[in-house]
C-alpha positions in Angstrom: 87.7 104.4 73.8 87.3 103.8 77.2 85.5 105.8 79.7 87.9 109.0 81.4 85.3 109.9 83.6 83.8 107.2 86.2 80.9 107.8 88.3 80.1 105.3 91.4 82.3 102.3 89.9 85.2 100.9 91.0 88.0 101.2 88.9 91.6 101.5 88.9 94.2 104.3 87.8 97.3 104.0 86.2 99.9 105.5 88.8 102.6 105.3 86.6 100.7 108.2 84.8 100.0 110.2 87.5 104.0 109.3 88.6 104.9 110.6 85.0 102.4 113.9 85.3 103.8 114.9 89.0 107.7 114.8 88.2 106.7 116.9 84.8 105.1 119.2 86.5 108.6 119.4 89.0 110.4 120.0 86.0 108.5 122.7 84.9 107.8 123.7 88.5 110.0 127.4 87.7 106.8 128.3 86.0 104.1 127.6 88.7 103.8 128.9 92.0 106.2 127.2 94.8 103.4 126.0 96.8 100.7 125.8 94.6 98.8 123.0 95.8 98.2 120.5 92.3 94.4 121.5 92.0 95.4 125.5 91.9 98.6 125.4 89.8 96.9 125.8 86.9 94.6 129.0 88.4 94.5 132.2 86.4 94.1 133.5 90.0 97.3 133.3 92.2 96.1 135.0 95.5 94.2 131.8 95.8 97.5 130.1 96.4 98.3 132.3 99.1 94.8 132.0 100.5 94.6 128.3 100.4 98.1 128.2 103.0 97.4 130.5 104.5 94.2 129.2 106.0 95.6 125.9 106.6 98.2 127.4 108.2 96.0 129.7 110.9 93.0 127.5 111.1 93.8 124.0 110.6 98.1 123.5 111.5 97.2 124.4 114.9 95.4 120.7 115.2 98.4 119.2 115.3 99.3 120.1 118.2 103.1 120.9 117.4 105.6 121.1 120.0 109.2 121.6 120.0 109.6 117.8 120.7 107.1 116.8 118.1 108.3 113.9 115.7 106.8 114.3 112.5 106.2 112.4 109.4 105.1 113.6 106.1 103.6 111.8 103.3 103.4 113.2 99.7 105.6 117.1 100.8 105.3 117.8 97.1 107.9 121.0 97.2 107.5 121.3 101.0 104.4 123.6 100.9 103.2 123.0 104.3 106.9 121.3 105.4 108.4 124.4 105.8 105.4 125.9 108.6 105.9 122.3 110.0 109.3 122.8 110.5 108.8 125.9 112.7 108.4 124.3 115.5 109.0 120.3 115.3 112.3 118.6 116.7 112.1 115.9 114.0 111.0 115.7 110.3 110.8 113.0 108.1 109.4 113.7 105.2 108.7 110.8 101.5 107.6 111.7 98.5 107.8 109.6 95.0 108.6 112.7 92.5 112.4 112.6 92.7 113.1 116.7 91.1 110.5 117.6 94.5 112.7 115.8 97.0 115.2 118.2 95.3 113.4 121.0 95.4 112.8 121.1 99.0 116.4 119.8 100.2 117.3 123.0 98.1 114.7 125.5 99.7 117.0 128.4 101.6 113.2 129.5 103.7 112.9 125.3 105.1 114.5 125.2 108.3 116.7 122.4 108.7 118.6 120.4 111.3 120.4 117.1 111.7 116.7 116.0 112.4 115.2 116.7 109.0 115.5 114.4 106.1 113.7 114.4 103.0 113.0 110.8 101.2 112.5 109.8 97.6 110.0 106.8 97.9 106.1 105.6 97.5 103.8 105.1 100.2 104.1 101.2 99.5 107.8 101.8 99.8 107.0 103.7 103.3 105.0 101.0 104.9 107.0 98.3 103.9 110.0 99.2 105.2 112.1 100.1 102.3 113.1 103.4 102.8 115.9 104.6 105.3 114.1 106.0 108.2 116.1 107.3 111.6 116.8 104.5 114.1 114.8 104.8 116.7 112.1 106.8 116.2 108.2 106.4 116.3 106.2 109.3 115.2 103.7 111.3 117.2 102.3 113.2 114.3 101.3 112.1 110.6 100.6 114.6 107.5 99.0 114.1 104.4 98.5 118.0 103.8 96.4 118.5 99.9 95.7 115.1 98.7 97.8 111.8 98.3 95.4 108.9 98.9 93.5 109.8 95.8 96.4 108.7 94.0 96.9 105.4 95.8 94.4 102.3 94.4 92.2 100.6 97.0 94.2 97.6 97.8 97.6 99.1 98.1 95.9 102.1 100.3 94.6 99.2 102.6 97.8 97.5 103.0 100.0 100.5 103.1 96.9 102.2 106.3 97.5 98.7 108.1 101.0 99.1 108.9 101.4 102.9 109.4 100.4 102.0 113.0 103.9 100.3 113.5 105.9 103.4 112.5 103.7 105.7 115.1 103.9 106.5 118.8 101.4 105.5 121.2 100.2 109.0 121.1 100.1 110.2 118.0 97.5 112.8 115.5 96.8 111.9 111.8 96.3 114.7 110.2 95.1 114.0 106.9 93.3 116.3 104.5 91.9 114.5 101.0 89.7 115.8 98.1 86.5 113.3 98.7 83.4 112.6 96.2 80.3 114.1 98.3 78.0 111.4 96.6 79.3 109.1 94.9 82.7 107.6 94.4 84.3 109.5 91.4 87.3 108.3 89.1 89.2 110.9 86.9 91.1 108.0 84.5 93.5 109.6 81.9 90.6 112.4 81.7 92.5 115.7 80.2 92.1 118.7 82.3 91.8 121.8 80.5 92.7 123.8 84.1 95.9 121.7 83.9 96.4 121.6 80.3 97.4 118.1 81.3 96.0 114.5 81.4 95.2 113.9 85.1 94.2 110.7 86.9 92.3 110.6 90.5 90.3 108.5 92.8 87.8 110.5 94.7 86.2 108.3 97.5 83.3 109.6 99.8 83.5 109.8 103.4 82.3 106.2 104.3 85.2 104.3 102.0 87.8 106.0 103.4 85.9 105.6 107.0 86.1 101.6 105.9 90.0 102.3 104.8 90.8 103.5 108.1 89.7 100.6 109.8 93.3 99.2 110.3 93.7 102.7 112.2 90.9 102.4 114.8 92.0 98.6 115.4 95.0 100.3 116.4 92.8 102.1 118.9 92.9 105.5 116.6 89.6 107.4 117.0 88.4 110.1 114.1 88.1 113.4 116.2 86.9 115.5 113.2 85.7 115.1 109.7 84.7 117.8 108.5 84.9 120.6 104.8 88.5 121.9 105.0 87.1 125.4 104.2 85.0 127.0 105.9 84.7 128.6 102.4 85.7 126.7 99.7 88.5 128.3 97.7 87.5 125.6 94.5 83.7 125.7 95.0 83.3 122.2 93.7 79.8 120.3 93.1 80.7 116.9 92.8 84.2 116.6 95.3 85.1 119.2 98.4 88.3 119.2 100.0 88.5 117.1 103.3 89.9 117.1 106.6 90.1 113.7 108.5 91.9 113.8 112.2 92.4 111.0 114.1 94.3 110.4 117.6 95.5 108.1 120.2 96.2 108.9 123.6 
């Protein structure tokens, strides 16, 4: 039987799986908060849902640097959790996520704002970077949003290829905002490992700090600099040991 739980070696996860987990959990979405984030939907505890928004909404959001001209593009909007503060304030929206019943979901939400500048995309990150999907004409985006976690379900060599061309599809001045569960020590896999919080089997990569620092190299040869990486909370809603929710931000000017 193999392994579920891998400490420090590299291995790969089955995305098909964790494909096959996320549109379940869509289906059965009418039973779980709106905009639980994945790591909270199964908490006995839903005021943490509010308080896990709500904080990135007062304290972190405002990094962005929104305007009413802002050009955004969202990777992984789950049920539009953080698309629908987003959309407050930006011109243009673009936002791709794989899970087909969530690209419903949000297109059906009566409290998203929307205009002929929003459009919400069925695809993969692969699919994003290689120019598959049906963007605007036109556009390059000033700000990029991964908001909860999405490269943790991305193996190492399609995450590098798919961070080496997201430079093409952004402005000359642009803000990655990107916040990612990361292993404080070592590099920890979750493979197929059954979560009794999310009475599901569950599959994750959680890399420390300096992989994704090496996976973001494409980004500073594009002249990106990392302005903060630092805990996402300055108190951590999950109160984790081994992982800690992340938030990288990186700019050009």
């Amino acid at each position: 039987m193999k392994d579920s739980r891998v400490s420090g070696e590299k291995i790969a996860v089955n995305v098909a799986r964790i494909h096959d987990f996320y549109a379940k959990r869509a289906m059965e979405k009418g039973g779980i908060h709106v905009d639980a984030p994945v790591v909270l939907c199964g908490d006995k505890a839903p005021e943490k849902i509010t308080a896990w928004t709500d904080y990135e909404v007062s304290e972190r959001l405002p990094l962005l640097e929104l305007t009413g001209n802002s050009r955004v593009l969202e990777w992984g909007f789950g049920t539009g959790r953080i698309t629908k503060h987003i959309l407050e304030t930006a011109s243009h929206y673009v936002g791709v996520d794989y899970v087909e019943d969530f690209v419903t979901l949000a297109k059906g939400r009566e409290d998203i704002r929307r205009t002929e500048h929003t459009h919400f995309l069925c695809g993969s990150f692969e699919d994003l970077a290689e120019g598959r999907l049906e963007l605007p004409q036109g556009i390059l985006f000033d700000r990029f949003v991964i908001a909860g976690g999405v490269m943790m379900y991305i193996n190492d060599g399609v995450l590098k290829k798919c961070l080496a061309k997201l430079p093409a599809l952004l402005a000359p001045s642009a803000i990655l905002y990107i916040s990612e569960p990361i292993a404080m020590e070592k590099r920890l896999t979750l493979n197929q490992f059954y979560s009794d919080e999310l009475a599901a089997e569950y599959s994750a990569i959680y890399r420390t700090r300096e992989e994704y620092d090496g996976l973001f190299a494409p980004l500073y040869a594009a002249e990106f600099q990392m302005v903060r990486s630092e805990e996402f909370f300055v108190e951590d809603i999950k109160a984790r040991q081994e992982t800690k929710q992340w938030l990288f931000l990186l700019r050009r000017d």
